[in-house]
C-alpha angles and dihedrals in degrees: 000000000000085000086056101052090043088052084051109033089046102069091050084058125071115236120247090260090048094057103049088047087058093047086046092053088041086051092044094045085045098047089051090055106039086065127131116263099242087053095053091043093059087045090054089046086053093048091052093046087052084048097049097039083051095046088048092044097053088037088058084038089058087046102058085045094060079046102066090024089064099030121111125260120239114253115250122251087234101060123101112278108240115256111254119247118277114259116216109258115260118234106260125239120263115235116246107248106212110189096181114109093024099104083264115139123192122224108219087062101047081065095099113022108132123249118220123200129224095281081057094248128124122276098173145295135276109269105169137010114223115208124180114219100277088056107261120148097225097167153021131209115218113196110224139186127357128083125271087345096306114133085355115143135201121246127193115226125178109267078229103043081075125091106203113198117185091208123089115254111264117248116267101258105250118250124268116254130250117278122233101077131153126287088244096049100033131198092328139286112268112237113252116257113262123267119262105253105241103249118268128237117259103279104172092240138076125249088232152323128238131200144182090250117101124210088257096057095047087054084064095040114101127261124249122235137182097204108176097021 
């Protein structure tokens, strides 16, 4: 019966450790707050400071968080380069027209070519193209007679009564020598053939023009005037 009540009383009862543990908490809570004034004021300084430090460091915390929470994202190396901006179109080249060699012949250097008759000799030279207001070339001047362009005279001539030839004219054939030589040297030795002129560039003008017209006939002919120009 004794065993019983103890089994039941001794729950109700601390043990002896439990209750030193108690009195050691009570002398601890006592001693804290039995503390001086200036002592606990330091301690509640040092607790705000705690607070405020915690409360800037999770408000710079929540910052860099926004941060990288807003900032842009890099583009990827796999996306489409952007097209570079347009640049304004340069003006092309133009091409170079070359005219020479074209069959083209420039007027300011057909003054001059010289005109042969039809013993193949020289009558006289080109001295003014004549157009008519479309453009044609409907005549030629030949300058005739005279030395060094004293007492010379101009002649018109049809653009198509000439015959203009871009080759040289070929050299008069020498003439054949007298017959009676020697047995060892026989009747002569024949002159070799002239040699081919090598062909010109093209120069946009003829060598020279030739008409039906000798020197004699362009003396008659009458002279060409521009009277009122």
């Amino acid at each position: 019966m004794a065993s019983f009540a103890r089994r039941i009383i001794a729950p109700a009862y601390p043990s002896i450790d439990s209750c030193h543990e108690v009195v050691m908490n009570k002398i601890a809570c006592r001693s804290l707050f039995n503390q001086p004034a200036p002592l606990r004021k330091i301690q509640e300084e040092e607790m705000f400071k705690r607070i405020v430090f915690a409360s800037v460091g999770a408000g710079l915390l929540a910052a860099t968080a926004v941060a990288q929470t807003s900032a842009p994202t890099p583009p990827s190396s796999s996306s489409t380069p952007a097209a570079p901006a347009a640049t304004p179109a340069s003006k092309p080249a133009m091409p170079e027209n070359n005219l020479a060699g074209k069959g083209k012949w420039r007027a300011s250097k057909l003054i001059g070519v010289d005109i042969y008759g039809p013993d193949d000799k020289k009558v006289g030279d080109v001295t003014e193209l004549v157009f008519d207001k479309s453009g044609k070339v409907e005549m030629v001047t030949v300058g005739v007679g005279g030395f060094l362009g004293i007492g010379s005279k101009d002649v018109a001539i049809p653009f198509e009564q000439v015959s203009w030839s871009d080759q040289p004219m070929a050299p008069a054939a020498p003439a054949p020598a007298a017959g009676g030589g020697t047995a060892g040297t026989g009747a002569g030795t024949a002159s070799a053939p002239p040699a081919a002129a090598a062909p010109k560039a093209p120069a946009m003008y003829p060598d020279h023009g030739k008409i039906t017209l000798t020197k004699d006939q362009l003396k008659e002919a009458p002279a060409v005037t521009y009277s009122g120009s």
